[in-house]
N, C-alpha and C positions, 0 to 999 in steps of 0.2 A: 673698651669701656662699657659699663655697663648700664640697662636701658633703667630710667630713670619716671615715675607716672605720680604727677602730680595726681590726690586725691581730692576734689572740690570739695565737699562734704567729710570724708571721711567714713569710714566702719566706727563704731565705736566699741568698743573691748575691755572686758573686765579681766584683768590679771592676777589670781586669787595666789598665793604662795603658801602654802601648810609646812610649816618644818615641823616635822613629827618627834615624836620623843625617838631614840635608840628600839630599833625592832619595831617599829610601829609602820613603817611608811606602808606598807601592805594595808595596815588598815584604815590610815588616811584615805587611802585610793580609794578604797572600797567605800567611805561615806562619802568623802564627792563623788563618785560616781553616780551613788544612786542621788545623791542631789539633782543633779546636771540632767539623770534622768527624769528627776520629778519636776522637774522647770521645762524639758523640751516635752514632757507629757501634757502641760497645761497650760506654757505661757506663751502668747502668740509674739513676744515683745524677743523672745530667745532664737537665735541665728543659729549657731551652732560654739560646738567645744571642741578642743583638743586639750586630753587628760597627759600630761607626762612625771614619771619618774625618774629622778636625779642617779647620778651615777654615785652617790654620797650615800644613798642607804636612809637617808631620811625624808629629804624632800618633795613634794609633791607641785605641780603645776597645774591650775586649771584656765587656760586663755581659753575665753568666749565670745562669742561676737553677739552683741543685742540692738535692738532699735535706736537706743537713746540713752543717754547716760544719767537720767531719771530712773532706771528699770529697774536698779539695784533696790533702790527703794520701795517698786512693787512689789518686787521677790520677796522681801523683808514683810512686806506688810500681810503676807502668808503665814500663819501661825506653823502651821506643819513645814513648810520651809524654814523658817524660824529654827524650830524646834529640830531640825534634822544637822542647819550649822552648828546646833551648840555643843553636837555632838563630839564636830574636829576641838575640842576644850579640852576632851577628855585625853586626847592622845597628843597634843603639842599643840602649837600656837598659830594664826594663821594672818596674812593680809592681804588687802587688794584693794586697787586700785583700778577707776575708769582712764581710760585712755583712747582720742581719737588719733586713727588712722592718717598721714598727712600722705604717705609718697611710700608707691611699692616699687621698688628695687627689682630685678628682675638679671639675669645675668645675658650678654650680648648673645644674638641667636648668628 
């Protein structure tokens, strides 16, 4: 069976989802990317990311870990972060959602 850890508080996690038009997911990546970099350049409130690409050809994944589930709000309140999401507009559509951490799973040792 596998080991089971309750999280008291939790991480909390922003799950960003880009489905890209057809031939685009390449350049999906590439603007979150530099997103993700312009928020871990500047925001103390940013933990870390993992960027993934779908095996579908369109899809992009940004799961992030940040302070507080407030934070989305500070990023937002960044004009040039602003201005850099509006970008994923041009090449398909995007959403996300805060989520905290309850229980990390872990496989029996």
């Amino acid at each position: 069976m596998s080991a089971s850890h309750s999280l008291a508080e939790g991480t909390v996690f922003v799950v960003n989802v880009i489905h890209a038009q057809p031939g685009k997911q390449e350049a999906a990546l590439s603007i979150i990317r530099e997103i993700v970099h312009y928020v871990a350049d500047r925001r103390k409130e940013f933990l870390w990311s993992t960027l993934a690409t779908s095996v579908d050809g369109q899809t992009v994944v940004n799961i992030e870990a940040i302070t507080g589930p407030g934070d989305v709000e500070a990023f937002f309140s960044d004009a040039t972060f602003a201005d850099k999401f509006k970008r994923l507009n041009e090449i398909g559509r995007y959403e996300f959602h805060v989520y905290r951490a309850r229980d990390l799973i872990l496989p029996k040792v």
